[in-house]
N, C-alpha and C positions, 0 to 999 in steps of 0.2 A: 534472553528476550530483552530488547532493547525498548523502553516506553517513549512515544512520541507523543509528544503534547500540541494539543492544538488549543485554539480557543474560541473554536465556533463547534454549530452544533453537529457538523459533519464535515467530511473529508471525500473526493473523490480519490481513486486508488492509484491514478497518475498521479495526481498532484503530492501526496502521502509519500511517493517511491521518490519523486524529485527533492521533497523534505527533508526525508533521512536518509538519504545521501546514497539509496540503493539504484538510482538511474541518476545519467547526468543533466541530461535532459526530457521533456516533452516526447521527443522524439523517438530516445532509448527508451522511455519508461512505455511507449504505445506499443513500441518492439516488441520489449518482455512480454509485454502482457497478453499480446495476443498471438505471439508463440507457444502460450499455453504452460511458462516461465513462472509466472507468479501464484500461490492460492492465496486465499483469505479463506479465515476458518477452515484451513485443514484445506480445503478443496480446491481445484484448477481455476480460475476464474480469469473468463477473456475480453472483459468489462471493464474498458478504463476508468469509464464514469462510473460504477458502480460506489456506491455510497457509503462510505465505511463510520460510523459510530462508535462512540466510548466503548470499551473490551473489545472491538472487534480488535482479530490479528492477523497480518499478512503475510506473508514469506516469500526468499526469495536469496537462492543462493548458499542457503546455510542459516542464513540469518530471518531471526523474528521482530516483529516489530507490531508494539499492541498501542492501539489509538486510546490515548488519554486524555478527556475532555479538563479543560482547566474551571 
């Protein structure tokens, strides 16, 4: 599990997948997400905007990534 740090109090989960480097773009990251590609907490989530928070974790690929607030 790879930690992402951010320094505000939240993150949408496009923008999050564009961060750490698991979409290239805006574009790919809509892709994934709403192919039903990505979860947070464990679960399928088709919600780019959805809001992710300190401990929250994503996934996608193989790969983890937990939001760490600074």
């Amino acid at each position: 599990m790879k930690d992402l740090e951010i320094s505000t109090e939240y993150i949408t989960l496009g923008q999050a997948m564009k961060l750490s480097g698991a979409a290239s773009s805006g574009f790919e990251a809509k892709a994934l997400i709403l192919e039903g590609e990505v979860t947070v907490n464990g679960e399928v989530d088709t919600h780019r905007g959805k809001k992710l928070h300190d401990g929250d974790v994503f996934g996608y690929d193989g790969e983890t990534y937990r939001i760490a607030c600074k």
